[in-house]
C-alpha positions in Angstrom: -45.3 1.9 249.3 -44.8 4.8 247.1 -45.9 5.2 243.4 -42.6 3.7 241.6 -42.6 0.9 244.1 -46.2 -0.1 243.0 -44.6 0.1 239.1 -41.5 -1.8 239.9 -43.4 -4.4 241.8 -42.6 -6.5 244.5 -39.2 -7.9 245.1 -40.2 -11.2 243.9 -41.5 -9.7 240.9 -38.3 -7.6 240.3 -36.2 -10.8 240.6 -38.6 -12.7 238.3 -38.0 -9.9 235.3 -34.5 -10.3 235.8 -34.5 -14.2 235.0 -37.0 -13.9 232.9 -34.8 -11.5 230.6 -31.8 -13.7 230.8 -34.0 -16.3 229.5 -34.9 -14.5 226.8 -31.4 -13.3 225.8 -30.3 -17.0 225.5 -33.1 -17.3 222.7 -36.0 -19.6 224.3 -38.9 -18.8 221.9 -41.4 -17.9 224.5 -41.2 -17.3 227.9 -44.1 -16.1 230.3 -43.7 -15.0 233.8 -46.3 -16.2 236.3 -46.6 -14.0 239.6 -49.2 -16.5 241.4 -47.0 -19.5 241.1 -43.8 -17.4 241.0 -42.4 -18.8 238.1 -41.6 -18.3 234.4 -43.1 -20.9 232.0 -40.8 -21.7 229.4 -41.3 -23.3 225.6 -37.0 -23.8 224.3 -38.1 -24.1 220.9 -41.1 -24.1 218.5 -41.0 -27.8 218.2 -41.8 -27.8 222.0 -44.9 -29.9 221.9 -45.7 -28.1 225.6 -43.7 -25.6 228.2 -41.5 -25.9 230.8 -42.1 -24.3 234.3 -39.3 -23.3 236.2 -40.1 -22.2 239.8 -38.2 -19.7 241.1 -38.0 -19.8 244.9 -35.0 -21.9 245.9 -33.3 -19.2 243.5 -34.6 -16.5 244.8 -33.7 -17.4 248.5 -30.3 -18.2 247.3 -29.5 -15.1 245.7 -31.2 -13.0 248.5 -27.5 -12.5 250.0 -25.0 -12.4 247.4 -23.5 -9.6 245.1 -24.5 -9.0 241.9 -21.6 -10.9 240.2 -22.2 -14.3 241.9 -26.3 -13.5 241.6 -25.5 -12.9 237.8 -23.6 -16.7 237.9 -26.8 -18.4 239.9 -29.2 -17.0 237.6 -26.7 -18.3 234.6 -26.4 -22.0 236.1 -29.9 -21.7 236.9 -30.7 -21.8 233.1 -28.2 -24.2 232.4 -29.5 -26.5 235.0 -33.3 -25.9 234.9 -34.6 -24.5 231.4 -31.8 -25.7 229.3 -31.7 -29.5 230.9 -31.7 -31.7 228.2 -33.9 -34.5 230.1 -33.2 -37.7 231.4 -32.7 -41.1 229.5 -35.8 -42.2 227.9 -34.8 -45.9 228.9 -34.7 -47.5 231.5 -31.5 -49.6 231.3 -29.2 -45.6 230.3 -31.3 -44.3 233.1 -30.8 -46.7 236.3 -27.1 -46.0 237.2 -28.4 -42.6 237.3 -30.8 -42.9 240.0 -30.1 -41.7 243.5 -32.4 -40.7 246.4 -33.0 -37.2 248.0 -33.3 -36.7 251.3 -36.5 -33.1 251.7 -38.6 -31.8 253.8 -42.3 -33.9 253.7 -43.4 -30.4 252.4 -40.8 -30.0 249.4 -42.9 -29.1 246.0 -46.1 -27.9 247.8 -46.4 -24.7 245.9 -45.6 -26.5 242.8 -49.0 -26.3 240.6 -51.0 -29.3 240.7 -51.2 -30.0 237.5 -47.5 -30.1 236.9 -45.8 -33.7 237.6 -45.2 -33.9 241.0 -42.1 -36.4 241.9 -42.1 -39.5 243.3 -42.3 -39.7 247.2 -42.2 -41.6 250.3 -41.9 -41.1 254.4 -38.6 -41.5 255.6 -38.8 -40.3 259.0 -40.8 -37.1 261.1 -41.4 -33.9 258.5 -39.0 -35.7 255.7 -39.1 -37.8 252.6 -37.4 -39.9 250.6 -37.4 -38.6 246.2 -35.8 -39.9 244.0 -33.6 -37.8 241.1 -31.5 -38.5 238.1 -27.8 -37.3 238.7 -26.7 -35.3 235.8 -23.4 -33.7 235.5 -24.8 -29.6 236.5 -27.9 -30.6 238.2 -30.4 -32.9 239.3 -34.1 -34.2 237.9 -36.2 -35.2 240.4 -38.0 -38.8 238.8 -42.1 -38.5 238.5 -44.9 -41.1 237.7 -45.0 -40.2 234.5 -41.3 -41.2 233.9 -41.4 -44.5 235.8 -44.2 -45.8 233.8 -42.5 -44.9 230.5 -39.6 -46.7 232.0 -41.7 -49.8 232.3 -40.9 -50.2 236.2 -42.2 -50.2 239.1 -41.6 -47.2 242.0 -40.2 -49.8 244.1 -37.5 -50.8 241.5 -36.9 -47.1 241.4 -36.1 -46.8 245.1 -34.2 -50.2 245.2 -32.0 -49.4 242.5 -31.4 -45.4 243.6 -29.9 -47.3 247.1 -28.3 -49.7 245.5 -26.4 -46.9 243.4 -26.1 -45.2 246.5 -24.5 -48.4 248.4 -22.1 -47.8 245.7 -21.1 -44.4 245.7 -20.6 -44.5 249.9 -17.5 -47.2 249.3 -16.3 -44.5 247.3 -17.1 -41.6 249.8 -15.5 -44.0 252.6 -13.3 -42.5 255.2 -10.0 -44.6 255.1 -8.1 -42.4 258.3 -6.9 -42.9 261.7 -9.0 -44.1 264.4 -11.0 -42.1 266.5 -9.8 -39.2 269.1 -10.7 -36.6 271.4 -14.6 -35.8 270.2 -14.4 -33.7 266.8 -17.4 -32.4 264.5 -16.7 -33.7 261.0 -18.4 -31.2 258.7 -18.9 -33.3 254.9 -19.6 -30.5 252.3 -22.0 -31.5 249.7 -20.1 -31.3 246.4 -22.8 -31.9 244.2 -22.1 -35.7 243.3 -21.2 -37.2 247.2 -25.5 -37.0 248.2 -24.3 -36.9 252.2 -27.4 -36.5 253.3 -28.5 -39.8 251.4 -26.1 -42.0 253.0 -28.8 -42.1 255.2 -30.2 -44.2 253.0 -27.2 -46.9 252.8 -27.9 -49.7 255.0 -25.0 -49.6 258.0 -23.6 -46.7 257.0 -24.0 -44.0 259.3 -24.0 -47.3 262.4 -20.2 -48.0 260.8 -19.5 -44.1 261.8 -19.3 -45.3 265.7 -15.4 -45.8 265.1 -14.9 -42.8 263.5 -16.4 -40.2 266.0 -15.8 -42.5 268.7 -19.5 -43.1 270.0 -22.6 -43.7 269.0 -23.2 -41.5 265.9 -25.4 -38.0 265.4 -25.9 -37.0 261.8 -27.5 -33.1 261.4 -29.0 -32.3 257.6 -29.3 -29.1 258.2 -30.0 -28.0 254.8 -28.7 -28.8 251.6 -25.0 -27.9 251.5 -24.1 -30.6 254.0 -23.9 -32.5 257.1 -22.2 -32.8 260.4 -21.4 -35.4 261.9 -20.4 -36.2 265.6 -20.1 -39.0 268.2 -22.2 -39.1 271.8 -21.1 -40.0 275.2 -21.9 -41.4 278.3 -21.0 -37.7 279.4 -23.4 -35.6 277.3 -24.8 -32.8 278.4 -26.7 -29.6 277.1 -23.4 -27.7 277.3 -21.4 -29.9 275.7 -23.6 -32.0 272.7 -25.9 -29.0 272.9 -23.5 -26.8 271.2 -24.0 -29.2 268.5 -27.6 -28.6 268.1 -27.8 -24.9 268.3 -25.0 -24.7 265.6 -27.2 -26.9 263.3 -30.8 -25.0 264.4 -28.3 -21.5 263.1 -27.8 -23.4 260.1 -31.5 -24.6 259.4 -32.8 -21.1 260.6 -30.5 -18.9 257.9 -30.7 -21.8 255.2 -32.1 -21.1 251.8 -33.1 -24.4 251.7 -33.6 -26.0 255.2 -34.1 -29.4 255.7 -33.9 -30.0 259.5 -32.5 -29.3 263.1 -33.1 -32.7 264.0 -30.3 -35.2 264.6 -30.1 -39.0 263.4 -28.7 -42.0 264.9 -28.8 -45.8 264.9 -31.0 -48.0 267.3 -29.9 -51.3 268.6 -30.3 -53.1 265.4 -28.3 -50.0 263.4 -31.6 -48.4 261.7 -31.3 -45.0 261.4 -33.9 -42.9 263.6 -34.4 -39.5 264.9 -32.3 -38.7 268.1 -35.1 -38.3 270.6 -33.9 -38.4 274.4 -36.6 -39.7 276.5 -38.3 -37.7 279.4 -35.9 -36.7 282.6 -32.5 -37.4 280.1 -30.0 -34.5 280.6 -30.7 -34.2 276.6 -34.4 -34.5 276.5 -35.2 -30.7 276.4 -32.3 -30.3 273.4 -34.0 -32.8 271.0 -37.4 -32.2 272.0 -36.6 -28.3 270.4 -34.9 -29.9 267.5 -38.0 -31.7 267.0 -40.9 -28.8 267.6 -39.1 -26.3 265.7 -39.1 -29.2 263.0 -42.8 -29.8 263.3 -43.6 -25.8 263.1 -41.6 -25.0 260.2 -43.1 -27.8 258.0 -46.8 -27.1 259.3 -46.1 -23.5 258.4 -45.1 -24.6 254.9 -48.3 -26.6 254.4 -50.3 -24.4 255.5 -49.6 -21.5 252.9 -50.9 -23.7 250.4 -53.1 -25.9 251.6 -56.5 -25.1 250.6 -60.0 -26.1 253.0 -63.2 -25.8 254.1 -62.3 -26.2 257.3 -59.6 -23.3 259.5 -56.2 -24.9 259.1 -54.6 -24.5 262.6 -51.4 -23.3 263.2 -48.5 -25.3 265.1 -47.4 -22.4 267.3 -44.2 -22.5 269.5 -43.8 -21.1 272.9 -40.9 -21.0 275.3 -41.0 -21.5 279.0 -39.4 -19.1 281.1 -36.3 -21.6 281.8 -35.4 -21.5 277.9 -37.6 -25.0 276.7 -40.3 -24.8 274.0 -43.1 -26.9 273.0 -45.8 -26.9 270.7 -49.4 -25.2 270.8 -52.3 -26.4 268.4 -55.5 -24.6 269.3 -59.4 -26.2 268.8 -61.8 -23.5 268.6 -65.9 -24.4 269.4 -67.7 -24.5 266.5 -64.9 -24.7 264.5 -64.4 -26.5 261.6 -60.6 -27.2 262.0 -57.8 -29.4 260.5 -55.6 -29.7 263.4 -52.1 -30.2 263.7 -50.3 -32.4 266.4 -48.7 -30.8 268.9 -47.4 -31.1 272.3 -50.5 -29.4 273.6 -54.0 -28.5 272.4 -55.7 -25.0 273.6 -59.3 -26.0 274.0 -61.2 -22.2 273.0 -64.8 -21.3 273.5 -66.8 -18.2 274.1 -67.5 -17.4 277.9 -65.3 -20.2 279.1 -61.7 -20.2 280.1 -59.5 -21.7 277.7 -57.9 -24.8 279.2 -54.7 -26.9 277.9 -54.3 -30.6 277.3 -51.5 -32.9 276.7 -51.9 -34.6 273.5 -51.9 -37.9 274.3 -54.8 -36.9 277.0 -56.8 -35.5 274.2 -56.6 -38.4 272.1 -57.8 -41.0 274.9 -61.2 -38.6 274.6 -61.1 -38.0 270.5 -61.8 -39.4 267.7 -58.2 -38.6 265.9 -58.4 -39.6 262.1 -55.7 -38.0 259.7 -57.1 -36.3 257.0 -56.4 -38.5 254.2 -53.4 -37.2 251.3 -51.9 -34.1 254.0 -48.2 -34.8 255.1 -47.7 -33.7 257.6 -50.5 -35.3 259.1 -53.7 -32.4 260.4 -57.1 -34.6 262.0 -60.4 -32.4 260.7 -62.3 -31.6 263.7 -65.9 -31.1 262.6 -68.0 -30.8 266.0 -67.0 -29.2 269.4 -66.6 -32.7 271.7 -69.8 -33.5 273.5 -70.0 -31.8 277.4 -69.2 -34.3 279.2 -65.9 -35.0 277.2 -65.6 -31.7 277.8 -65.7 -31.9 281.6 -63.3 -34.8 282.1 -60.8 -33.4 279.2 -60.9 -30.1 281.7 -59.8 -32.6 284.8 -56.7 -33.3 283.0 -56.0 -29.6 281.6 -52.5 -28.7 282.3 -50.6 -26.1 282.1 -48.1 -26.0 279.4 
């Protein structure tokens, strides 16, 4: 790096200045930039009775690969959206049509500092969650404790009535054309007020698909700008549906913000879960990618800012040579360790060969207890198991 790259800073930092004087020019009175948090904390006026922090790394991915002109117009709707926002509705009855849930990744808001408000949460299904936000006509608000006690509800009212609004707005998203016919991939672009992704949320909705695509329905979230839908078949195969799945996994790789590679269905009863093929289906090796890449990303998102005594292991992918990948977690002796799962666990210690075991044959052996308050889930690993677990987890070592 040469001596007017050192003054200019990083790129991140050079982006930062940029906001940060457009901020200014719209007459905030103060406005700080923070470099460890990479964002600008912002107070509008002097009544303020505290600041504002606006993060700055959704909008910094998203301007990565456009012109100036359009990264001029981010930056301007960024302000309008994010430091200009008037709020949501202090009460509860203005605010409830409002509410809607947001489908992110389990990791969303990790690098957010943790004495900001953190949004409301829950599971929804592997490396996602549910939030919940306030629909406002240029941007979102994601809801927080904070705002649901002043409210005077409960979370759970929360959720129920962001469905319940959601239930709504999917009768008015309904597809009303011709039946289905020969197998197409519907692409729904997120407009900003149709939340595809959330239908996800809407009891029957993506089961009620089936006549639409013509099958049993697969739903990809790729990132944030849409979905794509399409129906399966009794004739599926990696190079037909497969297609599918490496056009969302290009999508999810390249997105500024991913969400996942995964696709969803309906079981039996029409609940929407994860499209896992079992072992020895044509389809198995196709999801089972969808899914590790999934699990890697989000482990290497916690893992940046997750802070430990103990080594955070990584969730590291590796490819066979016929093309299939699984996952690698690796247990070092005398190695305090927060593991993630994984297909397989590299057992590591000096003057020994390191051996490989299936997960499920290392948790017959081990104590497995999640580490309480990490999504996605890591199991601390204090002490090296004793020799003779050892021994019998060698008899079932495997290679990968």
């Amino acid at each position: 790096m040469g001596l007017l790259d050192r003054l200019r800073g990083n790129p991140q930092d050079r982006f930062a200045r940029r906001v940060l004087t457009a901020i200014r020019d719209a007459g905030v009175a103060q406005a700080r930039y923070m470099p460890e948090q990479f964002a600008i904390e912002v107070r509008r006026d002097a009544k303020s009775d505290s600041p504002g922090i606006a993060y700055l790394g959704n909008l910094y991915r998203e301007c990565a690969r456009v012109g100036r002109a359009e990264r001029r117009e981010r930056i301007a709707a960024f302000l309008a959206a994010v430091v200009f926002n008037p709020g949501a509705p202090r009460a509860w009855d203005e605010v409830a049509p409002l509410l809607r849930p947001l489908l992110r990744t389990v990791t969303f808001g990790a690098g957010v500092d943790r004495q900001a408000a953190l949004p409301v949460r829950r599971p929804a299904w592997p490396f996602l969650a549910e939030f919940v936000v306030v629909d406002q006509p240029t941007s979102i608000m994601y809801v927080t404790p904070r705002q649901v006690q002043e409210w005077g509800v409960t979370e759970h009212t929360v959720y129920d009535r962001a469905r319940r609004n959601m239930a709504e707005l999917a009768k008015r998203t309904a597809d009303d054309g011709d039946g289905p016919g020969p197998r197409t991939l519907i692409r729904m672009v997120e407009s900003g007020d149709a939340y595809w992704a959330s239908h996800l949320f809407v009891d029957g909705w993506l089961a009620g698909q089936r006549s639409r695509v013509g099958g049993p329905p697969l739903l990809f979230v790729p990132d944030t700008t849409g979905v794509l839908l399409v129906g399966r078949s009794a004739g599926d195969s990696p190079d037909s549906l497969g297609k599918v799945f490496e056009l969302a996994e290009t999508e999810y790789r390249e997105a500024a913000r991913p969400i996942s590679p995964m696709a969803f269905t309906v079981d039996d009863g029409g609940a929407v879960v994860p499209y896992l093929a079992p072992p020895g289906d044509p389809m198995y090796e196709i999801t089972h990618r969808a899914l590790v890449l999934a699990a890697s990303s989000e482990y290497a998102a916690q893992a940046q800012h997750l802070r430990s005594e103990a080594f955070v292991g990584s969730c590291t992918v590796a490819q066979r040579p016929d093309g299939s990948v699984f996952s690698v977690a690796t247990w070092g002796e005398g190695v305090d360790t927060l593991l993630p799962r994984a297909d397989f666990v590299a057992f590591a210690s000096t003057g020994a060969e390191t051996f490989f075991v299936a997960w499920d044959d290392m948790a017959r052996e081990v104590d497995l207890d999640p580490e309480p308050g990490i999504e996605p889930e890591r199991f601390r690993l204090r002490a090296w198991p004793h020799p003779g677990v050892v021994e019998r987890l060698r008899r079932v070592a495997t290679r990968p």
